[in-house]
C-alpha positions in Angstrom: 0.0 0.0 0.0 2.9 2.4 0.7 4.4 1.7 -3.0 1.4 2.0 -4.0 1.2 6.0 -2.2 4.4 7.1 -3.0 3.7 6.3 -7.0 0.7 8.1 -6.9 2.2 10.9 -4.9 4.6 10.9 -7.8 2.2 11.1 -10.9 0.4 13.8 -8.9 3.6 15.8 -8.9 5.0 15.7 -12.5 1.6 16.2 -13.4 1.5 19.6 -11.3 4.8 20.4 -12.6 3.6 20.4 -16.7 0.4 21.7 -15.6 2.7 25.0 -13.7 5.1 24.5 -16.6 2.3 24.9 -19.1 0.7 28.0 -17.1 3.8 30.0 -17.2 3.9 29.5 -20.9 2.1 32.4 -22.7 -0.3 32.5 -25.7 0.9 32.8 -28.5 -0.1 33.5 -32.6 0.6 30.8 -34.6 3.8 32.3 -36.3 5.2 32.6 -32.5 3.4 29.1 -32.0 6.2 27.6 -34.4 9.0 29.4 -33.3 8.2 27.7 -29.8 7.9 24.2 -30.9 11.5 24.6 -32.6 13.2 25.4 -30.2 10.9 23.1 -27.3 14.3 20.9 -27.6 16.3 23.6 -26.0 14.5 22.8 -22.5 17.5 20.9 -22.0 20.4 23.2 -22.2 22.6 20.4 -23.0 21.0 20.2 -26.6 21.6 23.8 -26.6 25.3 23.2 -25.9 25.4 20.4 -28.9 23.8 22.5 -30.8 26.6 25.8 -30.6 24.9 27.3 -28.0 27.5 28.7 -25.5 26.6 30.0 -21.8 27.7 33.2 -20.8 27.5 32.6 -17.5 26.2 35.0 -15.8 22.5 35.4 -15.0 21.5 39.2 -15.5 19.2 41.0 -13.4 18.2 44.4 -13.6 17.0 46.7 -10.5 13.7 45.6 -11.5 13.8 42.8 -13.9 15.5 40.2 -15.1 16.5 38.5 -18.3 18.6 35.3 -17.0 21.2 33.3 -18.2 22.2 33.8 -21.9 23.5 31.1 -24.4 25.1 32.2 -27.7 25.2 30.8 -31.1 27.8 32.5 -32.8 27.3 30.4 -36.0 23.6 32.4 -36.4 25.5 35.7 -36.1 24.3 37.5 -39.9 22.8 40.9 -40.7 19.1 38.9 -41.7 17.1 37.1 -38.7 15.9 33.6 -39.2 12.5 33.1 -37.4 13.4 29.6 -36.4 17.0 29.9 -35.2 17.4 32.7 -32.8 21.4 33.8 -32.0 20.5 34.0 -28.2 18.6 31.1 -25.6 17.3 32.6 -22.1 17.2 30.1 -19.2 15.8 31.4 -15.9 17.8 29.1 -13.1 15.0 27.2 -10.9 17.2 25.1 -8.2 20.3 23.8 -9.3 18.6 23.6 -13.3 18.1 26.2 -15.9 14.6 26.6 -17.3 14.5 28.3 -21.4 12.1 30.9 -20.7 13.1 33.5 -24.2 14.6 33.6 -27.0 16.8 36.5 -28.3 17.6 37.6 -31.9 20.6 39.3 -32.2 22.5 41.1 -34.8 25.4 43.4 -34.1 26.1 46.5 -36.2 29.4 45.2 -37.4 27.6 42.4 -39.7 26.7 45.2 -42.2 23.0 45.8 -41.5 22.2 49.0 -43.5 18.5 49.3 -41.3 16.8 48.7 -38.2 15.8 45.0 -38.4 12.1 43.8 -38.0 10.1 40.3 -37.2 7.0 39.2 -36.0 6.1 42.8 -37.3 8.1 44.1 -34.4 11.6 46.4 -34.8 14.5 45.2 -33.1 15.4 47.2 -29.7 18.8 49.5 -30.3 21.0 49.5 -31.5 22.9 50.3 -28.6 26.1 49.3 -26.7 27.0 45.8 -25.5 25.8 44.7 -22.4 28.7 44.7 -20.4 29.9 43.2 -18.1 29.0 40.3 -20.2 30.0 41.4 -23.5 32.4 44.6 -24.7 30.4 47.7 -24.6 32.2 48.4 -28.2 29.8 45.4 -29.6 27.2 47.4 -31.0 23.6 45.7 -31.9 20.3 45.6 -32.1 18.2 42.7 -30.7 14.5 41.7 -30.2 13.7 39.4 -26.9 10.4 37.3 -27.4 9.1 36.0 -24.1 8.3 32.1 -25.8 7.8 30.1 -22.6 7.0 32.4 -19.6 4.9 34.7 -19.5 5.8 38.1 -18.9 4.0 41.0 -17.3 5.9 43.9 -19.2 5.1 42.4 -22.5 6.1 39.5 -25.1 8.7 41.5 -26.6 9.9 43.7 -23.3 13.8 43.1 -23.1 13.4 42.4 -19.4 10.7 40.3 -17.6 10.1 41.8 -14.0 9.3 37.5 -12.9 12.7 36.2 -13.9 15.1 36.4 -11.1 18.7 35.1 -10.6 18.2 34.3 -6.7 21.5 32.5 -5.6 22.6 31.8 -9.1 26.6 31.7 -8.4 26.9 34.4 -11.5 24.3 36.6 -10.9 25.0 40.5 -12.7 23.1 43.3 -11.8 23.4 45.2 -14.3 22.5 49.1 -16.4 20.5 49.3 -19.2 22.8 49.2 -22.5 22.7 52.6 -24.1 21.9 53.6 -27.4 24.2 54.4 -30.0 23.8 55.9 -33.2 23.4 53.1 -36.6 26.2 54.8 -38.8 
């Protein structure tokens, strides 16, 4: 009867865990629909890592929002965004894991770009300085966040997401916002 307990205890509680996992995940429109079940494989940061994702490290927090752990493909690095393969992976940390709670498209000035990028019918933020102390402040860019898996109260496409926080992460940055820089 105890087995018996414990294994229902134990359905109970990775079923409440999708069913929170699923709540924190917004609604989205089908073309952001998509771009969510592409990258649904990068729950595990390890398939992130095969993939040429890189951490940085550090989980940055602003005075009153966060944006979490980064991971960098610097393979996806051009002047035109692809939809489906974003240069940047957000994880929020939760315990000792990392949880993908954004994605980040990327695209510093130095690729070329002649204009202000746009997707989802949204214009990249910037472009402005690199985020230091994560990256040089010379690395000029322009970048869109889209808030795929957890919901966030500023808005889908805010930069920051005033629920994501770095608690005891070992890395944890609080950081400025970047500023903006002329597109010459």
């Amino acid at each position: 009867m105890a087995r018996l307990l414990r294994l229902i205890a134990g359905v109970v509680c990775v079923g409440l865990a999708a069913s929170l996992a699923q709540a924190q995940a917004p609604a989205l429109p089908p073309e952001l629909e998509k771009v969510r079940a592409a990258l649904e494989k990068y729950q595990d940061p390890i398939v992130a890592v095969h993939d040429g994702y890189f951490s940085t490290l550090g989980c940055v927090e602003f005075p009153s929002a966060g944006m979490g752990v980064h991971f960098l493909n610097p393979r996806l690095m051009g002047p035109v965004p692809d939809p489906l393969a974003p240069q940047i992976l957000v994880y929020e940390p939760a315990g000792d894991k990392l949880r993908l709670v954004a994605a980040e498209w990327f695209i510093p000035l130095a690729t070329g770009i002649k204009e202000r990028p746009q997707l989802f019918g949204r214009p990249f933020d910037g472009p402005m300085e690199g985020h230091h102390p994560l990256m040089p402040t010379e690395l000029h860019h322009y970048d869109l966040h889209v808030w795929l898996f957890k919901t966030n109260p500023a808005g889908m496409f805010n930069s920051t997401n005033p629920s994501v926080k770095c608690g005891t992460h070992g890395y944890s940055l609080m950081e400025q916002p970047a500023k903006l820089v002329p597109h010459r």
